[in-house]
C-alpha positions, 0 to 999 in steps of 0.5 A: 677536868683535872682528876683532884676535881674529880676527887673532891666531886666525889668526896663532897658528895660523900660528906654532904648529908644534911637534911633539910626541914621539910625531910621529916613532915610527915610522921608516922603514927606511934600506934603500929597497925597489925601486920601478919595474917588473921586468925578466925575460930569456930566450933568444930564441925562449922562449914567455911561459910557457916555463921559462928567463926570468930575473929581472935586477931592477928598471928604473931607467932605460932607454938605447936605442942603436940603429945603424942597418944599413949602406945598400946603395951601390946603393940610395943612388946610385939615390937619387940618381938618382931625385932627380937625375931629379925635379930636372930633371922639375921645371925641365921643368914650369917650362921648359913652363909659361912658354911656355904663359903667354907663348903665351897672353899673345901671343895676348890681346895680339894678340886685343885689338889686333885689337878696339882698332878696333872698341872706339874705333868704339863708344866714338865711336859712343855720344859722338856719340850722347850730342852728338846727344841734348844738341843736340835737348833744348832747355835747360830752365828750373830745375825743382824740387829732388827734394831739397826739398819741393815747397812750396819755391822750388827757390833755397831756403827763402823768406826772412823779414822780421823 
C-alpha cells in the first residue's frame, strides 16, 4: 500500500459525515423531565417519618441569606477592653525587655572592661615569649624543601648542560 493511499483513507474518513435518514427517529420530548435532587418540607418539630412533609419539587439552585444576631453592646465594649489591655500587656513586655537587654549589654560592656587588662597582659606576655624563643635559636642554614624530593637541591632542580 502506497502511503498516498493511506493518506486518502485517512482524509475520506475525515471529510465523510453524512447521516443517514434513520439517524434522527427517535426524538427526544420538548418537555424536559426535572433533574436534581427533590425538596420536602414540613413544620418544625415533625420526625423523618411523621405525616405532614410536603413535596415543594426539584432544587435548581440554591440561595442562602443568613443575618447574623445583633452583638450585645456589652459584650463588644468588653471586647474592646480585652484588646485594649492585650495592646498595653504587650508595649509592657517590650517596655521590660529592653531594659533587661540594656542591663545585660551594660554588664558585658563593664565585664570586658574590667578583663581588657588582664587580656593585653597575656597578649604582651606570649609576644615576649615568641622574641625570647626567636633570640635563643640561632639562624640556620636552608634546609631541605619538604616539598621536593630529597635527592633535590633545595634551590630546585639541577641544571643541565645541553
Amino acid at each position: 500500500m502506497r502511503s498516498e493511499d493511506i493518506l486518502a483513507q485517512i482524509d475520506d474518513t475525515l471529510d465523510d459525515w453524512t447521516v443517514s435518514d434513520d439517524a434522527m427517529r427517535s426524538r427526544p420530548s420538548d418537555e424536559r423531565e426535572p433533574t436534581g435532587p427533590r425538596l420536602w418540607i414540613a413544620p418544625v418539630g415533625t420526625g423523618p417519618r411523621d405525616d405532614g412533609w410536603e413535596e415543594v419539587g426539584h432544587i435548581a439552585s440554591i440561595d442562602f441569606h443568613i443575618e447574623p444576631p445583633e452583638i450585645d453592646p456589652e459584650f463588644q465594649q468588653r471586647w474592646q477592653e480585652l484588646q485594649e489591655y492585650l495592646v498595653r500587656a504587650a508595649a509592657e513586655r517590650a517596655r521590660l525587655a529592653q531594659q533587661v537587654m540594656e542591663a545585660f549589654v551594660r554588664a558585658f560592656t563593664e565585664s570586658i572592661e574590667a578583663v581588657r587588662p588582664r587580656i593585653e597582659e597575656a597578649g604582651q606576655a606570649i609576644a615576649d615569649c615568641a622574641k625570647a624563643v626567636e633570640e635563643a635559636t640561632p639562624p640556620q642554614r636552608p634546609g631541605r624543601r619538604h616539598d621536593r624530593p630529597a635527592w633535590q637541591s633545595p634551590y630546585g632542580p639541577a641544571q643541565r648542560r645541553r
